[in-house]
MARDREN-956157 format. One record per residue: y, x, z of N, C-alpha, C in turn. Coordinates in steps of 0.2 Angstrom, whole numbers, padded with zeros to 4 digits, always signed. Layout:
# MARDREN-956157
YXZYXZYXZ
...
//
This chain:
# MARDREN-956157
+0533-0420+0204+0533-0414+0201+0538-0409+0205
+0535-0403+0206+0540-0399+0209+0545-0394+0203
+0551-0394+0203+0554-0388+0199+0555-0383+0204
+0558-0377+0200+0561-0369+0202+0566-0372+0208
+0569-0368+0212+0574-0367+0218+0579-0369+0214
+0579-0365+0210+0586-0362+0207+0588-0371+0203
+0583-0375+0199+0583-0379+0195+0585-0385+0202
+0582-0385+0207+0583-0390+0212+0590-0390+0213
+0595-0385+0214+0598-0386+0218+0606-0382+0214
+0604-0385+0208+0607-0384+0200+0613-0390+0203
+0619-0387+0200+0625-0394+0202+0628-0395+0197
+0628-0401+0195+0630-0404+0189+0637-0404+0188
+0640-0401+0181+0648-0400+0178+0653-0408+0183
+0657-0407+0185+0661-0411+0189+0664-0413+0181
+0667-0407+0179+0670-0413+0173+0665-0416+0168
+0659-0415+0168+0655-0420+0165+0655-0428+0168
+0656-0426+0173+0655-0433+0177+0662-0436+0174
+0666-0436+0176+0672-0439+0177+0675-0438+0166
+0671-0435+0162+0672-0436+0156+0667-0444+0154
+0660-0443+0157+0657-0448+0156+0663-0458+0160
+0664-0457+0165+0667-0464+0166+0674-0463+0163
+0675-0458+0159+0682-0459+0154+0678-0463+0146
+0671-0460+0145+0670-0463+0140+0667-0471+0139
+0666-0472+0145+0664-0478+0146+0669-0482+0148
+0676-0480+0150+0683-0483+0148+0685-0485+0143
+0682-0478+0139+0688-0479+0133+0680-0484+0128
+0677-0483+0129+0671-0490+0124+0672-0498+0127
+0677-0497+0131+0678-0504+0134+0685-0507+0131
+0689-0501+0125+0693-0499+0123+0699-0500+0128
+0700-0498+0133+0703-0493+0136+0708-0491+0134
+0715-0490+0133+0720-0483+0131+0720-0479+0135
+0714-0471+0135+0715-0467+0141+0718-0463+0138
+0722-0460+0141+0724-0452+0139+0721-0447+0142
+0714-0443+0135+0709-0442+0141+0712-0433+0139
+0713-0431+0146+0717-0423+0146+0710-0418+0150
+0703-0424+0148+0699-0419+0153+0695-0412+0151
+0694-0414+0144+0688-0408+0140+0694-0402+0137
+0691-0396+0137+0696-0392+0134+0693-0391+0128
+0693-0396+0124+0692-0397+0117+0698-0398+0112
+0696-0398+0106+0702-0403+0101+0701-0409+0097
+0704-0412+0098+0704-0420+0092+0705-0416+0086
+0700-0417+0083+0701-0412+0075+0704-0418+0070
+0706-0425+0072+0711-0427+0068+0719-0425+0071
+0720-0422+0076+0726-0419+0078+0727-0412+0077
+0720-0409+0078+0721-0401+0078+0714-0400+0072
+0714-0400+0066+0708-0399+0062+0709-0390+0064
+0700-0388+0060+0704-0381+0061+0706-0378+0053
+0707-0372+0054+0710-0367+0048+0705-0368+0040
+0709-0373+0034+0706-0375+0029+0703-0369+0027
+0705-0363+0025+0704-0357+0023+0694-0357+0029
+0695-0359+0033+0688-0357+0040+0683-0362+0035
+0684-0367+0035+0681-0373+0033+0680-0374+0025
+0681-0371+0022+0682-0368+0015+0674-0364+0015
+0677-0360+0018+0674-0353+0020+0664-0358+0022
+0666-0362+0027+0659-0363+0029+0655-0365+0025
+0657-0370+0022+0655-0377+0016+0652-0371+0008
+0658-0363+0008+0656-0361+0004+0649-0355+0004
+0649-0354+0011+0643-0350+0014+0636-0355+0014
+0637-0361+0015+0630-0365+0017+0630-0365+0008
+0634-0368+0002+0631-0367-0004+0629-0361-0006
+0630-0355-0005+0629-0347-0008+0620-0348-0005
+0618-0351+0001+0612-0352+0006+0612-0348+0012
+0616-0347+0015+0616-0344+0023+0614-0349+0026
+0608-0350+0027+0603-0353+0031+0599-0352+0035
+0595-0343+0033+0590-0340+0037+0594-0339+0044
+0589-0336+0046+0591-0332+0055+0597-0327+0052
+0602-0326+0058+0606-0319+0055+0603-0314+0060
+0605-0307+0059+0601-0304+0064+0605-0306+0071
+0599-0303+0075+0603-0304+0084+0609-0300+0086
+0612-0299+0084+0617-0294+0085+0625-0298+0081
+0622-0300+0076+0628-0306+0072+0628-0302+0067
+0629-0304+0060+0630-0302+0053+0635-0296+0053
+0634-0293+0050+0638-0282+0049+0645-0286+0048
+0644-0290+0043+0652-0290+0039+0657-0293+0045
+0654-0300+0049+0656-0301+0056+0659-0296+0062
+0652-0291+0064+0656-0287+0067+0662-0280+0064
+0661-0280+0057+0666-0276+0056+0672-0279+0056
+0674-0286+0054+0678-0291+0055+0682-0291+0059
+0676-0290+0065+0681-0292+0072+0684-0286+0074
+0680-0279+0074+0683-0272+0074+0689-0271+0073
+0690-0274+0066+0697-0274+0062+0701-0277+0066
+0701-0282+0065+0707-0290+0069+0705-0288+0077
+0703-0282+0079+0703-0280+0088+0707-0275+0089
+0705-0272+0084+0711-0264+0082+0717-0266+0080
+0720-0272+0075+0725-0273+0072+0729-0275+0077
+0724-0283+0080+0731-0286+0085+0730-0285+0093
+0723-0281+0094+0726-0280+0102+0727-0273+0103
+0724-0266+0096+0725-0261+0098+0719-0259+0104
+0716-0263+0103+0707-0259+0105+0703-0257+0100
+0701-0253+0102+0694-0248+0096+0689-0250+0098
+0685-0250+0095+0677-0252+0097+0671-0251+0091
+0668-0248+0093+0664-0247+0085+0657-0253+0083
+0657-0256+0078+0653-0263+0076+0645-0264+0080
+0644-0258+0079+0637-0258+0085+0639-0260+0093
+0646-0258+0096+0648-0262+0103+0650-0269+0102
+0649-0272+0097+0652-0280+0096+0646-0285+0093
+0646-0289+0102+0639-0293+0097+0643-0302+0098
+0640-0305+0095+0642-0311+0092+0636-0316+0095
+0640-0323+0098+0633-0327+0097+0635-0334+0099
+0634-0341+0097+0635-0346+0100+0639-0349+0104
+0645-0346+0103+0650-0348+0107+0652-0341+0114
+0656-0342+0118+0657-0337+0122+0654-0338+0129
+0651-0344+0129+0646-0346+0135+0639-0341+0137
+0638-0341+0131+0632-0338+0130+0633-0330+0131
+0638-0329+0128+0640-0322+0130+0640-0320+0138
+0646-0325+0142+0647-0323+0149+0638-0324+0152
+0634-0327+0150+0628-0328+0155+0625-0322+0153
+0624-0320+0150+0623-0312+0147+0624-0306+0150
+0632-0307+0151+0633-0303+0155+0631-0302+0161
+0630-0308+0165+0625-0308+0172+0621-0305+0172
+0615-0309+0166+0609-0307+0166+0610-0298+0165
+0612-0296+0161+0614-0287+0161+0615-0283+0167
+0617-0287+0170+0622-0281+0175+0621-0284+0181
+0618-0290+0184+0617-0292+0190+0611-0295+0191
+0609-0290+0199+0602-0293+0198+0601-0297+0205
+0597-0301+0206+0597-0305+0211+0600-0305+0218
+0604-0306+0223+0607-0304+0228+0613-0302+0228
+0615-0300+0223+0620-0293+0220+0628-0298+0220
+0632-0296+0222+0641-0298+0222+0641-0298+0217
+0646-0308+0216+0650-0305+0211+0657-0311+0213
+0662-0304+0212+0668-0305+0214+0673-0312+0208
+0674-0317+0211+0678-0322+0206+0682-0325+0209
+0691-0325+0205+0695-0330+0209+0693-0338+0210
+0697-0341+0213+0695-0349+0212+0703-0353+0215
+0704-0355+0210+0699-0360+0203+0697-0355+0197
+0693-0354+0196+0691-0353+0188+0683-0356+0185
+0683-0355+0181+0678-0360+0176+0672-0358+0177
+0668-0360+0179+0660-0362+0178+0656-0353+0181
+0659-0348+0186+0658-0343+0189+0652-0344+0193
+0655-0350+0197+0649-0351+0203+0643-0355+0201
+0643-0357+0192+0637-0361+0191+0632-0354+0186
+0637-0348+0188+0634-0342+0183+0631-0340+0189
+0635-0339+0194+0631-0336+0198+0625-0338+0200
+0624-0345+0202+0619-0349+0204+0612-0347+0199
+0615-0347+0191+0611-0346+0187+0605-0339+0188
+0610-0333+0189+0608-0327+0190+0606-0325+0194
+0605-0328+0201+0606-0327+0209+0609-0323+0212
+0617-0322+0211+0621-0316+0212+0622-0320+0219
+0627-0318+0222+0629-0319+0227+0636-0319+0226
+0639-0326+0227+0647-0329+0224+0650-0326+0230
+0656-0321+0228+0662-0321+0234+0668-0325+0229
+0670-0330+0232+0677-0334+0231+0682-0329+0234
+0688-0327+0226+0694-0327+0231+0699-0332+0231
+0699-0335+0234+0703-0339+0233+0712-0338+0233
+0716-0340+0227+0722-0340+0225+0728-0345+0227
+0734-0343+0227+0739-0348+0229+0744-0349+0221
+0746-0355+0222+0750-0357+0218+0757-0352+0215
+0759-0349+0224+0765-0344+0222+0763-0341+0217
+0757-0338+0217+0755-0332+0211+0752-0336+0204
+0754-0341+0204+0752-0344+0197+0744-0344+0196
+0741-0346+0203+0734-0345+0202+0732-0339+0200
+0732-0333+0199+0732-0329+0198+0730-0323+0202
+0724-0322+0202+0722-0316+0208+0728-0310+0207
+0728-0305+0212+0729-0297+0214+0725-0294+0218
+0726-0287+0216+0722-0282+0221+0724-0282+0229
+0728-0286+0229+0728-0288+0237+0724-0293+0240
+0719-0299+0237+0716-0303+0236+0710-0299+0234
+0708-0298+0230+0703-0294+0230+0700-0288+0233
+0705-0284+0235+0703-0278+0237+0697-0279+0241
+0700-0283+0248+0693-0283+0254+0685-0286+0252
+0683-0287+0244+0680-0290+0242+0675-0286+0239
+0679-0281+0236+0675-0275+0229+0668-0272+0233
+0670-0269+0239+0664-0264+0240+0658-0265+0240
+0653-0263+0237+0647-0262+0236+0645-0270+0231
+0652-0273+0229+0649-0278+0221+0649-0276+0216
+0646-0279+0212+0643-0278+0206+0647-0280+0199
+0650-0284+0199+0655-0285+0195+0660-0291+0198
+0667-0291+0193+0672-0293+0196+0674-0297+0189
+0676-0306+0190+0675-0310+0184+0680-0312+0183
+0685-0310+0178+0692-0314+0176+0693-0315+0170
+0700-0320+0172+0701-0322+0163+0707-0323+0162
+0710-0322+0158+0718-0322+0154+0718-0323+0147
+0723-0328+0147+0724-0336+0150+0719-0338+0154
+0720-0341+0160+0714-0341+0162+0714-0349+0164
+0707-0352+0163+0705-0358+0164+0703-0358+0170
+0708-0363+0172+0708-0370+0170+0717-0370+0171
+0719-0364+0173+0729-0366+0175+0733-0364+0171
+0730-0361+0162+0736-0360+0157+0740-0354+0163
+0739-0352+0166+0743-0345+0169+0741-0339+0168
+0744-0333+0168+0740-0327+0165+0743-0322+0170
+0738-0317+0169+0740-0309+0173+0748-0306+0169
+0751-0304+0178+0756-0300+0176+0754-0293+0172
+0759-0290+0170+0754-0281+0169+0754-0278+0174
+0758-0279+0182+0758-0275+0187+0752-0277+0190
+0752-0285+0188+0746-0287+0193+0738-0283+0192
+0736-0284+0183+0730-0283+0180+0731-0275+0183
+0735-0271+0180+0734-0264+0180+0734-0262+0189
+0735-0266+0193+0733-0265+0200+0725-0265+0201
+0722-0271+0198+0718-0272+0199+0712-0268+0195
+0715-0267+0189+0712-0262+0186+0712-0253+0190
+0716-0253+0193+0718-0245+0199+0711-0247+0204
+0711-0252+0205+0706-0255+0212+0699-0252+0210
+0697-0255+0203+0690-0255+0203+0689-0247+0200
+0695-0244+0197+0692-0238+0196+0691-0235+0204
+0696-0235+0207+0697-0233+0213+0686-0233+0216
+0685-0239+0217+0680-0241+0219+0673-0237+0217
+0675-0237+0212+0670-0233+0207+0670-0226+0207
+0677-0222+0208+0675-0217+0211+0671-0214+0218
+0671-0220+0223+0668-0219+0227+0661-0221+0229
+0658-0222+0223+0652-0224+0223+0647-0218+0223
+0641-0219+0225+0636-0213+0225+0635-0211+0220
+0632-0206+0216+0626-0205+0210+0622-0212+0208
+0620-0213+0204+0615-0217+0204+0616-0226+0207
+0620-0227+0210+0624-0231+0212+0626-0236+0206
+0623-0243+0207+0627-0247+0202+0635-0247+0199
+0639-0246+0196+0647-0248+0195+0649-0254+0196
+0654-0255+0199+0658-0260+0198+0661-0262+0191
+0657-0267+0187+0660-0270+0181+0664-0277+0180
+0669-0275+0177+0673-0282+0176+0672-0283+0169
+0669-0292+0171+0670-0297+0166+0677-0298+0166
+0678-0299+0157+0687-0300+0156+0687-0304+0149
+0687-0312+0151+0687-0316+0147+0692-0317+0145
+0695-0318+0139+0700-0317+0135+0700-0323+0128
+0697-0327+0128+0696-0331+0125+0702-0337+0121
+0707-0337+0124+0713-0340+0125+0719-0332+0122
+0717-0328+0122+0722-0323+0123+0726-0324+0116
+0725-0327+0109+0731-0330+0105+0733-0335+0108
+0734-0339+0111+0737-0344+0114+0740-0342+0120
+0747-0341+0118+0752-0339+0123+0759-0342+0121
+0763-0343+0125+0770-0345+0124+0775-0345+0128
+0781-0345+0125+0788-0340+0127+0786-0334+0128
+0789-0332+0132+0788-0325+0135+0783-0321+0136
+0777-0324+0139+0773-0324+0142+0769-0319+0136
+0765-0314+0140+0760-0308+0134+0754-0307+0140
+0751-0305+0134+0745-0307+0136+0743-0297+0137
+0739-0298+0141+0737-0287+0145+0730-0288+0144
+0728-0284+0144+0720-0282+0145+0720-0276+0148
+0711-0274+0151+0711-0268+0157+0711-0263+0151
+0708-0262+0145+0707-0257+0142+0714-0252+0142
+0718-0257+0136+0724-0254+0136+0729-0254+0139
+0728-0254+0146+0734-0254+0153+0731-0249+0155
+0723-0247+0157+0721-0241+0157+0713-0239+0155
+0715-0235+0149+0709-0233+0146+0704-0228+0149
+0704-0225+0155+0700-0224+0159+0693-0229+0161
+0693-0236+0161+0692-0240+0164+0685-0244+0158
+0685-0240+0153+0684-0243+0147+0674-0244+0146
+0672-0239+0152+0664-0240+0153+0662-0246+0161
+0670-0248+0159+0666-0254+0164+0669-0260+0163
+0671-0263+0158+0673-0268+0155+0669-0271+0152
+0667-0277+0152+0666-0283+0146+0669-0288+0145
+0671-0286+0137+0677-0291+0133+0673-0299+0134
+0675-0304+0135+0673-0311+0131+0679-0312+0127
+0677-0313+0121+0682-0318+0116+0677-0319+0112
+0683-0324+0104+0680-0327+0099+0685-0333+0096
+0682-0338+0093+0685-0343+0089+0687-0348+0092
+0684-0352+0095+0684-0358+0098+0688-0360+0099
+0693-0355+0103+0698-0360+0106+0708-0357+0101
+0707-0351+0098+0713-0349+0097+0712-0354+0087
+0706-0355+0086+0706-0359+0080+0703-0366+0081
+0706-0369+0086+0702-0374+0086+0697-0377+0084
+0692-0372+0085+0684-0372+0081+0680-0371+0087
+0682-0377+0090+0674-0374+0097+0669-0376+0095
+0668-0382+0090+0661-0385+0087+0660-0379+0083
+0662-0375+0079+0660-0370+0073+0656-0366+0079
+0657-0364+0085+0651-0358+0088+0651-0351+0087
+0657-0350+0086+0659-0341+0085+0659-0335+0090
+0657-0334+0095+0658-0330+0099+0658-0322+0098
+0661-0318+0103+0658-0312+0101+0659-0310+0109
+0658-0302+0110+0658-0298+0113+0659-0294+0114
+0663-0288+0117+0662-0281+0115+0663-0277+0123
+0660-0271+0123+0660-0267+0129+0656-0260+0128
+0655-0257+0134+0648-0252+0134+0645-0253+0131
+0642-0247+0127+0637-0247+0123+0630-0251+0127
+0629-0244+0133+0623-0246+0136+0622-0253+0139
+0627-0256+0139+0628-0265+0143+0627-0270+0136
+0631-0268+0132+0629-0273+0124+0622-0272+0123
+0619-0266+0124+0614-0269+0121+0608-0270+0123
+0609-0270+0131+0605-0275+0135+0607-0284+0132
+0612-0285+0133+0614-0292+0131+0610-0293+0125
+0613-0289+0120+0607-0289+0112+0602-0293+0116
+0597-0288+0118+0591-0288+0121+0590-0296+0123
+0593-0296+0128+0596-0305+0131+0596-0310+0128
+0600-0311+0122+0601-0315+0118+0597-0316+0113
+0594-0308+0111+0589-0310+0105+0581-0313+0109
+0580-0316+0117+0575-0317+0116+0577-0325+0115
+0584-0327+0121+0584-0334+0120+0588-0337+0113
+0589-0335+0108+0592-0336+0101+0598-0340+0101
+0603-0337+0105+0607-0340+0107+0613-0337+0101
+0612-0338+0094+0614-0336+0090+0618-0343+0086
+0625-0339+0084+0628-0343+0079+0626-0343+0075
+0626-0349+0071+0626-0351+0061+0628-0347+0059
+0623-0344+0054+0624-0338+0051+0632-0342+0046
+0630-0348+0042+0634-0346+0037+0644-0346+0042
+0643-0350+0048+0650-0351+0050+0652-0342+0051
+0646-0340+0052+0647-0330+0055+0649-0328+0049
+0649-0330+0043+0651-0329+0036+0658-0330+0035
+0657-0336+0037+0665-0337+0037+0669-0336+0039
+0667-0333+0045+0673-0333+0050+0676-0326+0049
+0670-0321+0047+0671-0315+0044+0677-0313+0040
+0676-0319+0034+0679-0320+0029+0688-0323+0029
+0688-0327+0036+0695-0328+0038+0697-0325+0042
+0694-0320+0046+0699-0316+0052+0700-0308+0047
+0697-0309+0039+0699-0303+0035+0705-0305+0031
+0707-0311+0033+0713-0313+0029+0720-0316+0035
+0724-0309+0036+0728-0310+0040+0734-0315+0040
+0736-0315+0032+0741-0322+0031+0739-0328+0034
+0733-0328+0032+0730-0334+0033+0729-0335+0040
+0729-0333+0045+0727-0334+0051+0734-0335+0053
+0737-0330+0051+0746-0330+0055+0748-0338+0052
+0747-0341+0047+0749-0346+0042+0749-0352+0048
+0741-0350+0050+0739-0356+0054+0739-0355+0063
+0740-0351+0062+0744-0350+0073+0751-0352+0070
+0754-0353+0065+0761-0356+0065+0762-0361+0065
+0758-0364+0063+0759-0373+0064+0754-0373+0070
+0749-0371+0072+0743-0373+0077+0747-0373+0085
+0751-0367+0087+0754-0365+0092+0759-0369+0096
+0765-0370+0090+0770-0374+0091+0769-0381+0093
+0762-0383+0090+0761-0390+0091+0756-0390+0099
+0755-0386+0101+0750-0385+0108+0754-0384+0114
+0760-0380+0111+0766-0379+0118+0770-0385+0118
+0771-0390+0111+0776-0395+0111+0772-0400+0117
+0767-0403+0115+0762-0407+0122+0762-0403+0131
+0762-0397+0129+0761-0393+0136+0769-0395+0138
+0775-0394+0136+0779-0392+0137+0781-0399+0140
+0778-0405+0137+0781-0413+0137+0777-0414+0144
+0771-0412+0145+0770-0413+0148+0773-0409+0157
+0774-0404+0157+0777-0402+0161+0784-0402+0165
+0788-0406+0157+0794-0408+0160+0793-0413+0163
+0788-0420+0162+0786-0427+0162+0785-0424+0171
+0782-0419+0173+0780-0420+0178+0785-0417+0184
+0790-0412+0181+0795-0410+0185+0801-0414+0186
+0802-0420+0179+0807-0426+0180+0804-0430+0186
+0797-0431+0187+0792-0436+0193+0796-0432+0199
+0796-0427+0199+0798-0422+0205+0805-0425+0210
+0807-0421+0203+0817-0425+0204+0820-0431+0205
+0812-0437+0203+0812-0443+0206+0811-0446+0212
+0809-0440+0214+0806-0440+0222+0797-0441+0224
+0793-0440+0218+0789-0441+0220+0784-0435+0220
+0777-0434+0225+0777-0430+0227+0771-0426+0222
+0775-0424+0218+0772-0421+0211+0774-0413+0210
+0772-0407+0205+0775-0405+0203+0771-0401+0198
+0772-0397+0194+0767-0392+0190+0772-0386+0188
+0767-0379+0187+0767-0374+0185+0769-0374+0177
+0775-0371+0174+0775-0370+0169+0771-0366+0164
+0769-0368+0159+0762-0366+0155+0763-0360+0152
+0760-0355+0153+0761-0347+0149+0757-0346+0146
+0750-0351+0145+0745-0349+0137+0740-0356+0139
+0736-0351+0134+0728-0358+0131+0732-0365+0131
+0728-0372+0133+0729-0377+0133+0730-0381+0137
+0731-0380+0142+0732-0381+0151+0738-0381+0154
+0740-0385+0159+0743-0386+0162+0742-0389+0169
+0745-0383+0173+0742-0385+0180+0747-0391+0185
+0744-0394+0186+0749-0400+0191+0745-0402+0195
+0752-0403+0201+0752-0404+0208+0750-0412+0207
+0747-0417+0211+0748-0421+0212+0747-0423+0220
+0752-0423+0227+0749-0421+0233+0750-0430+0233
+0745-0433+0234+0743-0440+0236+0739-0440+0242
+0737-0437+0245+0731-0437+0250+0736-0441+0253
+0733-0447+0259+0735-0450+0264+0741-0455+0261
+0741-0456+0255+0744-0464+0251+0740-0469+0250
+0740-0474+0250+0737-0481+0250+0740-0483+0244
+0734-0485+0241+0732-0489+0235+0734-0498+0235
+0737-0502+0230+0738-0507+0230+0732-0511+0233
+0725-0509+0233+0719-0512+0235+0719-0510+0242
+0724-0505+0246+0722-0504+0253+0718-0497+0255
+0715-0494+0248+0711-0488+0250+0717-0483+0250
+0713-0479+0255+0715-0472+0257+0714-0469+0252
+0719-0465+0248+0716-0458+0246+0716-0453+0250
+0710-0450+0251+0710-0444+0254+0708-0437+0251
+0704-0438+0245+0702-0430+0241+0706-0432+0234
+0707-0424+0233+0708-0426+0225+0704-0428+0220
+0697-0431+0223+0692-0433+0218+0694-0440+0220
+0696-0445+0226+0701-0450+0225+0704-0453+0220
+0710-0444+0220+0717-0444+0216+0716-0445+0208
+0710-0442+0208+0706-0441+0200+0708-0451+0197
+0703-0454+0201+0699-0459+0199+0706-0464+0200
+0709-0466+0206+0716-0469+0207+0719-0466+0198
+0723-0461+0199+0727-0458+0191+0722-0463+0185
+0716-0462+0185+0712-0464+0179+0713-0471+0179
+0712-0475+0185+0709-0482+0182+0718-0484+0183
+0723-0483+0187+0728-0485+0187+0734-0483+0180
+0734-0476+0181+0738-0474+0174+0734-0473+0169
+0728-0474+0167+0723-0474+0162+0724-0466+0159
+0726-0461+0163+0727-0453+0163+0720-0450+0165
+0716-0447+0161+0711-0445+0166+0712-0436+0164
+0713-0435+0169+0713-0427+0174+0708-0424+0176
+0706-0416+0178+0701-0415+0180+0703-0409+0187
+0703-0411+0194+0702-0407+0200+0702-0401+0199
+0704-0395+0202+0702-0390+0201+0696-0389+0206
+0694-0393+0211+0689-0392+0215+0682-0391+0209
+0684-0395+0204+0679-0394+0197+0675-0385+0197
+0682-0382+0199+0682-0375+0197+0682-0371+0204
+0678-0376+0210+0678-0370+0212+0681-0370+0219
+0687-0374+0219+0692-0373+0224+0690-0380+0228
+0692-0380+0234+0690-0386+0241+0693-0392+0238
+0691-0399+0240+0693-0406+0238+0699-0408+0242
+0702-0404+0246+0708-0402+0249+0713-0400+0243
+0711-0397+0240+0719-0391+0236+0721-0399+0228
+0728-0402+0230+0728-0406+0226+0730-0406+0220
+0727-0398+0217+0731-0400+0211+0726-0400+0204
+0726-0402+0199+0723-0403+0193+0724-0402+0186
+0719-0398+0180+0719-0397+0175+0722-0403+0170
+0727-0402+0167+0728-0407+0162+0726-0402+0154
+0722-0404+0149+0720-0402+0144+0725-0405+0139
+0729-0400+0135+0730-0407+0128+0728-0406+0123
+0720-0402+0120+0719-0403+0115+0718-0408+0112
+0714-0412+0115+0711-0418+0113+0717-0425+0114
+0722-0423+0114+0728-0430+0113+0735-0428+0110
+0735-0435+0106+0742-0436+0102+0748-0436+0109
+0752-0432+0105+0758-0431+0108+0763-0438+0111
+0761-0444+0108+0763-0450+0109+0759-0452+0114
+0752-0452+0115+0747-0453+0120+0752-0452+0126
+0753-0442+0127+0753-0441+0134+0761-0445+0135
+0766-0445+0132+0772-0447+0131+0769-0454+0138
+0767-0458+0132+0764-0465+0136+0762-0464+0141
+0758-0460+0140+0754-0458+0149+0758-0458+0155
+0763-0455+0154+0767-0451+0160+0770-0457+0161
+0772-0462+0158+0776-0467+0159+0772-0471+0162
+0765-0471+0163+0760-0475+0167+0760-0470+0172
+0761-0466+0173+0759-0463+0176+0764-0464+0183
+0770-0464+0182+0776-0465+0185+0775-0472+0190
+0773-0476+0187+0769-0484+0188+0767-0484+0191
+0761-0479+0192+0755-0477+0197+0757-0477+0202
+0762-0471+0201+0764-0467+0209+0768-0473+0213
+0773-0476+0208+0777-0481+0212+0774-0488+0215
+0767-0487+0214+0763-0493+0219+0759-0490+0225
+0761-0486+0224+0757-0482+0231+0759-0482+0237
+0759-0482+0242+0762-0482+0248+0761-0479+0256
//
């Protein structure tokens, strides 16, 4: 049988691959310490009792039918509120659609704003851009980023890329390297695209930027979080927000997403979503409703959730700068939000106690796993060459004693290499 182009020549999630022979590791029982999925062990990280209260209490009441496609009123007036309060953006509830997580949301956006052919501009490494594009037929420009800048694009790296594209895709905190936009950097790059857009003809598509923000409660030390709206609110008819729940409540199984932007852009998406029903549980859209209207309650639980996501980021970071000081050829970026942590592993051209050559990080991946029972995920996952060595460590999903041990296997590892 023959499938569609598009469906032929579809590339399968890299960290599905490398999740799946972690799980058939660990069914062999295995000690992995597996840093691959940007998930949570909800016996380490459950999410907020007040949310789950909330669910349990909405499916008794019977929120069970369809909600509308747009997401329940009481939701977007919700998020209105807790958008105005903690970031100081306005939006009115009719700009704010809700659906199934914020996947759904970014693929929406595509289908809105880009049509077959059409540029779209995205750093790399970043997460699942070039499997959006494939989706929608845009035409992927990579810019590719350097370590110096935290993985993090600038309007110097972007610049030579905007003319005549379609939209421009970023994200803060961005996945997969827990690093985030300076204010000098985003509001440059925000100067760009108006810049661009003033140069455009009548009639002329805009340059739009996607600006996933999904991670944007998840920050630490110093480190703050910017957005294009309020660095400059000129810029505000070409923006679309992604956030939602998933990740600042440990709730990526609950399915909260929302959205906000132009009017005329939202509600093409509407339009979008409401054919593929790409709609949250109404009663979790109940609840969620119900928890982001109770401020205590949510600061109550980013104070115990927080502390315990930078403590593993942080153990892990120093685990890998003490490997440094040890002499080996290791190193990482320290963490300024979400759940990530970026690390250096430069092994290419070391031999294996078995004699093999590592030569790509997808190698390094597999050596680290079966020898330190550590399983990582490349950033080549996201986009970047099987050349650039370095890799996503996740800690939702592991006890702080897990990576403790890890690193100590991990050290193991290196010192059989040769």
């Amino acid at each position: 049988m023959t499938v569609s182009k598009m469906a032929q020549n579809l590339i399968g999630s890299e960290i599905i691959r490398v999740a799946g022979e972690v799980n058939a590791m660990i069914a062999k029982g295995e000690p992995i310490c597996n840093l691959t999925i940007g998930d949570f062990n909800p016996s380490i990280y459950p999410i907020p009792t007040a949310l789950r209260q909330g669910i349990t209490t909405a499916y008794e009441q019977g929120h069970t039918n369809y909600p509308p496609a747009n997401g329940v009123a009481v939701l977007r007036n919700a998020v209105v509120e807790f958008t105005k309060e903690r970031l100081g953006l306005t939006y009115p509830e009719s700009d704010v659609l809700v659906a199934g997580g914020s996947r759904p949301l970014i693929y929406a956006t595509y289908l809105a704003l880009v049509d077959p052919g059409d540029k779209v501009v995205y750093p790399t490494p970043s997460w699942n851009n070039n499997h959006y594009c494939h989706l929608s037929g845009a035409t992927p420009v990579e810019v590719k980023t350097r370590p110096e800048n935290n993985f993090m694009p600038t309007a110097e790296d972007v610049k030579p890329h905007v003319k005549g594209a379609t939209m421009l895709a970023l994200c803060s905190p961005l996945n997969p390297t827990g690093t985030m936009f300076s204010k000098k950097d985003l509001e440059e790059i925000c100067d760009l695209v108006l810049e661009e857009n003033r140069g455009r003809a009548e009639g002329e598509k805009p340059l739009y930027m996607l600006y996933d923000q999904i991670y944007w409660m998840l920050t630490f030390g110093a480190a703050e979080h910017y957005d294009p709206v309020s660095l400059r609110p000129e810029i505000r008819d070409y923006v679309v927000y992604i956030d939602g729940t998933s990740k600042c409540f440990a709730a990526t199984g609950v399915r909260v997403g929302y959205a906000f932007g132009p009017t005329v852009v939202m509600d093409k998406m509407k339009s979008i979503l409401g054919h593929v029903g790409a709609w949250a549980p109404k009663a979790e859209q109940m609840a969620t409703a119900g928890f982001l209207e109770q401020g205590q309650a949510v600061d109550s639980f980013m104070s115990e959730f927080k502390p315990k996501i930078q403590e593993s980021l942080d153990v892990l970071y120093n685990g890998f700068k003490k490997l440094k000081a040890d002499g080996f050829a290791v190193d990482a970026i320290e963490p300024m939000g979400a759940i990530y942590l970026s690390a250096k592993m430069d092994l290419a051209g070391k031999t294996t106690p078995e004699g093999k050559v590592l030569e790509t990080s997808q190698d390094i991946t597999f050596y680290v796993l079966h020898e330190a029972k550590l399983a990582v995920v490349p950033f080549s996952a996201f986009g970047s060459g099987r050349d650039l060595n370095w890799f996503r460590l996740s800690v939702g999903g592991a006890s702080l004693e897990d990576i403790k041990a890890a690193l100590g296997r991990l050290k193991s590892a290196l010192e059989k290499l040769k």
